[in-house]
MIDOLUM-372643 format. One record per residue (C-alpha): x negated, y negated, z; residue number from 1. Coordinates in steps of 0.25 Angstrom, whole numbers, plus 5000, padded with zeros to 4 digits. Layout:
N
{r {X; Y; Z}; NUM}
...
***
This chain:
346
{r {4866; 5094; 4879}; 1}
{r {4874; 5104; 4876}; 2}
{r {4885; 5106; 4888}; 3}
{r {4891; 5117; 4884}; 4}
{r {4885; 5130; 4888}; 5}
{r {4893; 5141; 4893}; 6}
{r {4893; 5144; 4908}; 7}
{r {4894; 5159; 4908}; 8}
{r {4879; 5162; 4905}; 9}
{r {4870; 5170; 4911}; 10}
{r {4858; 5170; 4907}; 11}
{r {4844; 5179; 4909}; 12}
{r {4832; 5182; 4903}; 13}
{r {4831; 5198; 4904}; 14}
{r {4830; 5198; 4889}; 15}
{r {4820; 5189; 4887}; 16}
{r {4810; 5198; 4895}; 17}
{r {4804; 5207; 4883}; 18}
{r {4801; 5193; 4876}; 19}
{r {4795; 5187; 4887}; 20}
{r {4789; 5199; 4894}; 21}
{r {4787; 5210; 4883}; 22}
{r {4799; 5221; 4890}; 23}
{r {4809; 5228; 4882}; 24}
{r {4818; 5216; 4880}; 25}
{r {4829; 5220; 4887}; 26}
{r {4844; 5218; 4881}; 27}
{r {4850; 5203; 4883}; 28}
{r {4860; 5202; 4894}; 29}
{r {4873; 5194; 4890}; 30}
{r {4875; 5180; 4892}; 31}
{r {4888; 5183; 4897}; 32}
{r {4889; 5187; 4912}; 33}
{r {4901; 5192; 4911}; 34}
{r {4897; 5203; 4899}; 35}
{r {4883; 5203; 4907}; 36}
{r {4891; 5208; 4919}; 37}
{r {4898; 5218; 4913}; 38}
{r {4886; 5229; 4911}; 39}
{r {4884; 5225; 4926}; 40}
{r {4889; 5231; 4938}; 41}
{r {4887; 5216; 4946}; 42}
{r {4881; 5203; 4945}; 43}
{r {4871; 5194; 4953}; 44}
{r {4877; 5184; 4960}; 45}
{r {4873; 5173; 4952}; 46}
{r {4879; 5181; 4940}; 47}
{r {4892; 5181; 4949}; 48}
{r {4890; 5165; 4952}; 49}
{r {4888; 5164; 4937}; 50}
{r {4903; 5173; 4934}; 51}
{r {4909; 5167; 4945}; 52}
{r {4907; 5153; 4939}; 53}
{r {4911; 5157; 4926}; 54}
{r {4925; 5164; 4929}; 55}
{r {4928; 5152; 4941}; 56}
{r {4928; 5142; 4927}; 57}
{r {4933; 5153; 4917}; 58}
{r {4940; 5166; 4924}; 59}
{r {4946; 5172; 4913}; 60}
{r {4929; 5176; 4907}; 61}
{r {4934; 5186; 4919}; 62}
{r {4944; 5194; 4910}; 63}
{r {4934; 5203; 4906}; 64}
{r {4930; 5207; 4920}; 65}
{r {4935; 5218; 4928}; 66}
{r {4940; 5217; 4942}; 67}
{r {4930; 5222; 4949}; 68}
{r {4920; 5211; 4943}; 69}
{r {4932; 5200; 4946}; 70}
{r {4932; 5205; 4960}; 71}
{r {4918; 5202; 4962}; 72}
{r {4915; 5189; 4956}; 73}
{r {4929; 5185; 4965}; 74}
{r {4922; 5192; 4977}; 75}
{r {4909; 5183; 4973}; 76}
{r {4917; 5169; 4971}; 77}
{r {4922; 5172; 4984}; 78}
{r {4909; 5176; 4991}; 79}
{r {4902; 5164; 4985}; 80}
{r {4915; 5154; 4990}; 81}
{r {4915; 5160; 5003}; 82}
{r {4899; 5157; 5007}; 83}
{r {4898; 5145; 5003}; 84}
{r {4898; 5135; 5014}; 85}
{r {4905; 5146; 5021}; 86}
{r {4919; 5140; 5017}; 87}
{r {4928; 5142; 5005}; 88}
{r {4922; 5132; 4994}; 89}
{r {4937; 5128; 4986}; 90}
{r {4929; 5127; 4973}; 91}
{r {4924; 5144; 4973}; 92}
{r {4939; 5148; 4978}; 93}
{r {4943; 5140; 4967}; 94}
{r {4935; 5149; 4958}; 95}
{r {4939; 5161; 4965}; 96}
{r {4953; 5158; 4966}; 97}
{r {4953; 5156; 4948}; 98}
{r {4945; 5168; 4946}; 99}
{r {4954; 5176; 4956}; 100}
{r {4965; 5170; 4947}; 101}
{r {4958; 5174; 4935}; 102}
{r {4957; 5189; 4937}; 103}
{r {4973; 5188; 4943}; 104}
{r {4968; 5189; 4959}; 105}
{r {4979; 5179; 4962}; 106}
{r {4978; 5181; 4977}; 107}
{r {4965; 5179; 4977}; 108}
{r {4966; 5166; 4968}; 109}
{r {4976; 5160; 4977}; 110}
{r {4970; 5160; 4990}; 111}
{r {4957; 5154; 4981}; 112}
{r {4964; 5144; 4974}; 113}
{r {4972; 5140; 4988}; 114}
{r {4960; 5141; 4997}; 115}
{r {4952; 5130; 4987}; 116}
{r {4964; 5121; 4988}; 117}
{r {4965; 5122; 5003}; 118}
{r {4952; 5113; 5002}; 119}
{r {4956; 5100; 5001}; 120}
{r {4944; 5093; 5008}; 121}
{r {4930; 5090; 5007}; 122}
{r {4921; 5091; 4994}; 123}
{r {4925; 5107; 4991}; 124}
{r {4939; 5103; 4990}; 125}
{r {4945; 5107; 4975}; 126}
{r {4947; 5092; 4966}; 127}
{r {4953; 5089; 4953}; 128}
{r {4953; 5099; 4944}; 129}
{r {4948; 5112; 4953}; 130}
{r {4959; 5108; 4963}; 131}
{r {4971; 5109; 4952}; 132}
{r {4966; 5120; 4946}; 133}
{r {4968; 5128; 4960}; 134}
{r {4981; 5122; 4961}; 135}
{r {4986; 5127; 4950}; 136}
{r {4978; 5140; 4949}; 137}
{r {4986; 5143; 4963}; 138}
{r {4999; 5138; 4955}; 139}
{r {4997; 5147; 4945}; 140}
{r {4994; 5159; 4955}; 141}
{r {5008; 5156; 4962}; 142}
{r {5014; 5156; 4949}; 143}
{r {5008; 5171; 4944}; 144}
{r {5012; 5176; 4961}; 145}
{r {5026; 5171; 4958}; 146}
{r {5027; 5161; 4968}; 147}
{r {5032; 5149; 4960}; 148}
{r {5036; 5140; 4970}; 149}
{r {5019; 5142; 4977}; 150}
{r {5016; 5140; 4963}; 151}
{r {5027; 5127; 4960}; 152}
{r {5020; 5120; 4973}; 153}
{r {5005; 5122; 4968}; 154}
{r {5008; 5116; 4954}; 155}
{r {5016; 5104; 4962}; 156}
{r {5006; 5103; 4971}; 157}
{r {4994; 5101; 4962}; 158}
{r {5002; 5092; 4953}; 159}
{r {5005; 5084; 4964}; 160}
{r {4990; 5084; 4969}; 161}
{r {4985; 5081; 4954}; 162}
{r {4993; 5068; 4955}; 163}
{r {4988; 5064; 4968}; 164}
{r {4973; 5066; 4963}; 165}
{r {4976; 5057; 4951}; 166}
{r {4973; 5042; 4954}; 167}
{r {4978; 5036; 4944}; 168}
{r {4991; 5045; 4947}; 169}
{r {5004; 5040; 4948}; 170}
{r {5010; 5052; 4953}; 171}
{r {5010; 5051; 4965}; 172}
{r {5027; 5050; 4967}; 173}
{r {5026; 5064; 4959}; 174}
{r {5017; 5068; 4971}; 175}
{r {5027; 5065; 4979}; 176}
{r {5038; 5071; 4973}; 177}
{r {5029; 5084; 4972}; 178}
{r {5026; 5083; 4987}; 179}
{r {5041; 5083; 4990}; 180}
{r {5044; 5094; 4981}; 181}
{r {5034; 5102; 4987}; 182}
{r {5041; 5098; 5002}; 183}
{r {5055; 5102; 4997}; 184}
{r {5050; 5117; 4992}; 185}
{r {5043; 5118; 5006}; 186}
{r {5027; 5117; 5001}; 187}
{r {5023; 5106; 5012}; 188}
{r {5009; 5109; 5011}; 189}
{r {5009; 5105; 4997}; 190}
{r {5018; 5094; 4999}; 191}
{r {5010; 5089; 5010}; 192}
{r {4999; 5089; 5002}; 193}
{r {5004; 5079; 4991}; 194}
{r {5010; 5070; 5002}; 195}
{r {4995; 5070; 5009}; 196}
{r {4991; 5066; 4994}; 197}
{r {4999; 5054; 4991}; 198}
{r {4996; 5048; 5005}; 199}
{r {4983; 5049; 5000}; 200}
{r {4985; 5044; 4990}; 201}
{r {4994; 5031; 4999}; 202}
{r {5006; 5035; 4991}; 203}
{r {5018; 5029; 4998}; 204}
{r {5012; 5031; 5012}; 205}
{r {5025; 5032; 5020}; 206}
{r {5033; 5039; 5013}; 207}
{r {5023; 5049; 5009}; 208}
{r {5020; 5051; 5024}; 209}
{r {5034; 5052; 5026}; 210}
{r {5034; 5064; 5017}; 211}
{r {5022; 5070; 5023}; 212}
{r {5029; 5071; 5036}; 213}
{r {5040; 5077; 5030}; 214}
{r {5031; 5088; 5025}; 215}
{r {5022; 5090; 5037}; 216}
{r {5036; 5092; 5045}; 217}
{r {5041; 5104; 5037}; 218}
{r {5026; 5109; 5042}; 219}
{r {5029; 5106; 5058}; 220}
{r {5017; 5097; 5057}; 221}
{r {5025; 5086; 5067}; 222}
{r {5010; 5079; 5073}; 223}
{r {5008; 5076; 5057}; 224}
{r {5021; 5071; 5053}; 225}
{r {5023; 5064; 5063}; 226}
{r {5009; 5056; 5058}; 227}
{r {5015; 5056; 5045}; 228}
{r {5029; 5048; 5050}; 229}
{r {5019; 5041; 5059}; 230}
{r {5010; 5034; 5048}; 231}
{r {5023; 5030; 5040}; 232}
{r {5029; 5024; 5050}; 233}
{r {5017; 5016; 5053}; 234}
{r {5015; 5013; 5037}; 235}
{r {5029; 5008; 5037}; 236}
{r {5026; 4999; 5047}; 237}
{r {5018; 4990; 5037}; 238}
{r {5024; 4980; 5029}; 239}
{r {5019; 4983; 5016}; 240}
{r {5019; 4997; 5016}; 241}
{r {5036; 4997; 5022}; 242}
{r {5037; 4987; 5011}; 243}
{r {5031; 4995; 5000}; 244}
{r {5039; 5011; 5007}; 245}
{r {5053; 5011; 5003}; 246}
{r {5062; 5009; 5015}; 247}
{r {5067; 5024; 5016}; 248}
{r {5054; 5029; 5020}; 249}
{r {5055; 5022; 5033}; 250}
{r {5066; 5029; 5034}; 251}
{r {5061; 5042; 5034}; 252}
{r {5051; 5039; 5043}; 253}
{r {5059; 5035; 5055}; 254}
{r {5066; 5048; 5052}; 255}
{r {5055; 5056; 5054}; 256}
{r {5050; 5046; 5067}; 257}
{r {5067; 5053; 5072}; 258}
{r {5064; 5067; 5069}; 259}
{r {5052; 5066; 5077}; 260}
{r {5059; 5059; 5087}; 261}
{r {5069; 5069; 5089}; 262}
{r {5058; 5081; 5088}; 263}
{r {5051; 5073; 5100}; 264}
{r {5067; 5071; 5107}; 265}
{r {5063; 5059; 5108}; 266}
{r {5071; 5046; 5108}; 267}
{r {5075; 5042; 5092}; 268}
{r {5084; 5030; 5094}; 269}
{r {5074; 5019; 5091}; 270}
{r {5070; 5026; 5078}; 271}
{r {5085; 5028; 5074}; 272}
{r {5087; 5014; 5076}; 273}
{r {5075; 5011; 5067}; 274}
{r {5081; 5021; 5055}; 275}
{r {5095; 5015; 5056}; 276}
{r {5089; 5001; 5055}; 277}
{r {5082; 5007; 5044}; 278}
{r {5091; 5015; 5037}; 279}
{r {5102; 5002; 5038}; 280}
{r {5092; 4992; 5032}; 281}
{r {5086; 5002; 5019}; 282}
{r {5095; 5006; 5010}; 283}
{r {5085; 5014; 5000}; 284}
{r {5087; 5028; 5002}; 285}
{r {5077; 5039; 4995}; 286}
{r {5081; 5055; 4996}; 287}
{r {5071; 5061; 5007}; 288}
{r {5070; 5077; 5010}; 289}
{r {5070; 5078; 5024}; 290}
{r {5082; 5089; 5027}; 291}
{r {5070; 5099; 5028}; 292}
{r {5062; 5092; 5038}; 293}
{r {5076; 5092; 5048}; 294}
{r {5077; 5105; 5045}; 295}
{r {5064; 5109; 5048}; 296}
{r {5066; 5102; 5063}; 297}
{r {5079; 5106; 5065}; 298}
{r {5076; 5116; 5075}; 299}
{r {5070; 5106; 5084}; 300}
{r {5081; 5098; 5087}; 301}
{r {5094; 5096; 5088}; 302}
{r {5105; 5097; 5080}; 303}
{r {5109; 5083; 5082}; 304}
{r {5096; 5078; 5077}; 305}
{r {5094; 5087; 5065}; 306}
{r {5110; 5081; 5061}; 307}
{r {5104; 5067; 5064}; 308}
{r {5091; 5067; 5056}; 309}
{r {5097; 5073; 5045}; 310}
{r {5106; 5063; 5046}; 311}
{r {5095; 5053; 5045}; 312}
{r {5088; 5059; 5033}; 313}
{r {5104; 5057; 5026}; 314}
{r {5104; 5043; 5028}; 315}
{r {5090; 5042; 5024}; 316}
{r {5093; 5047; 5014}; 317}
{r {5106; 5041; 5009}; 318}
{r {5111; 5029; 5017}; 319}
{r {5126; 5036; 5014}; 320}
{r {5122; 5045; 5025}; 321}
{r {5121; 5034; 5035}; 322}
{r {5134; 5034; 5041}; 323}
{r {5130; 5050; 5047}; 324}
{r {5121; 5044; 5056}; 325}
{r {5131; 5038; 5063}; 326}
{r {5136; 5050; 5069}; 327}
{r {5123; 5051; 5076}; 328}
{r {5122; 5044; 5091}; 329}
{r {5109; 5040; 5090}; 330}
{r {5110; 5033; 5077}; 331}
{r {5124; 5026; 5081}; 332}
{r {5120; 5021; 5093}; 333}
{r {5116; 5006; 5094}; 334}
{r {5114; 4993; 5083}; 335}
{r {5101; 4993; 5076}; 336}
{r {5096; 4979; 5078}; 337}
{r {5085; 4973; 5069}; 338}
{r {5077; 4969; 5081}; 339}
{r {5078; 4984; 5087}; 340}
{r {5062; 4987; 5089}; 341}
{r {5054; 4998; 5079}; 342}
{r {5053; 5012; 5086}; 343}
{r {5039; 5013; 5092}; 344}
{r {5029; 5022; 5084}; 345}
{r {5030; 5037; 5089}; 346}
***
């Protein structure tokens, strides 16, 4: 069987009516739709589902039509999207937002291409190849609108999603890499998005939490941060998995467990201990980006404090800061005994 016949026919049997029925044979109408349109003023709407179709998987056969016909098969994609079920179907914006692209409607295609990645649940939602498409559609939108750094976190973004998508990936440290990237040039939906990924994915759960936490705090989002922090903690708790984490991460963790200490003005001391003890015993350090997280806190607390955690995050960073903390009461005060009790779970 032959499985490659064109999908831009139309067909009719007007001129077949003289054979069959003895009229004037009347002149053949065109195979084409689109040169069939163009002796007509407008076209049925199955002829307008037919054009549609065509230009959603081919929009440059649009080139030779004139605005006014491109403004109503845009009209008609977004009629036909917008009544069925009642709710925006992400496959129909995706067609709308590349025929919008296609006739340089750029506004248009953006909000289309945005709105079908907005759906990232249930059977509608954009997969595999529909979905990277959109992304770098959108990318390439930003890029022709001037707005490289927009256009610089969609391509990271859909190179970082690519990878998470791909079982047989081993990528996903690159994911991670992206995700911080996209944290340090203030794009923490994006970011937050490839960290929701790898923990999907089980990808080193408390560290990757802990990154998540630091994300969803640029965002205010404390209740979910806090969950965040929360499951590390609890994660770290377990043998295997504390065996398996590198030792700075639990670091990171009680640091985050002082912050909210201090945003709650509650007591910190027994976490402190717990740090220094920590601190003393692991000697592997790893650079972490938390200056922005302070920053973004800083005016809700006191001065003090904000010198003490970023004090903290220094010798988390670098045990040759450890000797700063000693100017600090709360870290100076009392011996850090080995039988001193865990800090109860906030």
């Amino acid at each position: 069987m032959n499985h490659n016949i064109p999908n831009d026919l139309v067909f009719d049997d007007e001129s077949l009516d003289g054979i069959l029925y003895g009229d004037e044979c009347p002149k053949a109408t065109p195979a084409d739709i689109f040169e069939y349109w163009q002796d007509r003023d407008d076209l049925p709407t199955k002829c307008l589902d037919a054009v549609t179709a065509i230009l959603a998987q081919d929009p440059e056969k649009g080139n030779s039509l004139e605005s006014g016909r491109l403004t109503s098969i845009v009209e008609h994609m977004e009629r036909s999207q917008a009544t069925e079920n009642g709710e925006a179907n992400p496959r129909e914006l995706l067609k709308i937002g590349r025929l919008c692209h296609a006739v340089g409607r750029l506004e248009q295609a953006e909000a289309a291409y945005r709105q079908s990645l907005d759906h990232r649940d249930g059977v509608d939602q954009l997969l595999g190849e529909d979905r990277w498409q959109a992304m770098n559609n959108l990318a390439r939108i930003l890029e022709q609108s001037d707005r490289a750094v927009e256009a610089k976190e969609a391509h990271m973004l859909c190179d970082g999603e690519k990878l998470l998508d791909d079982e047989k990936s081993g990528g996903l440290v690159t994911v991670r890499s992206l995700a911080l990237d996209l944290f340090l040039v203030g794009s923490f939906k994006a970011s937050e998005r490839l960290y929701q990924g790898l923990l999907a994915r089980r990808f080193e759960q408390p560290g990757t939490l802990v990154h998540l936490a630091r994300v969803l705090l640029m965002q205010d989002r404390l209740p979910e941060a806090q969950e965040a922090i929360t499951s590390a903690w609890k994660l770290m708790q377990k043998q295997n998995v504390r065996q398996e984490t590198p030792s700075y991460v639990l670091s990171r963790i009680i640091f985050f467990r002082i912050l909210y200490a201090i945003l709650a003005r509650d007591n910190c001391s027994c976490l402190v201990t717990r740090l220094k003890r920590d601190l003393r015993e692991n000697f592997r350090r790893e650079a972490w980006t938390i200056g922005p997280v302070i920053a973004h806190f800083k005016q809700y607390i006191r001065p003090c404090d904000v010198e003490f955690l970023e004090a903290i995050a220094g010798a988390i960073n670098s045990q040759e800061n450890m000797d700063r903390l000693n100017g600090f009461s709360v870290w100076a005060s009392g011996e850090v005994a080995i039988s001193d009790p865990p800090c109860a779970e906030r």
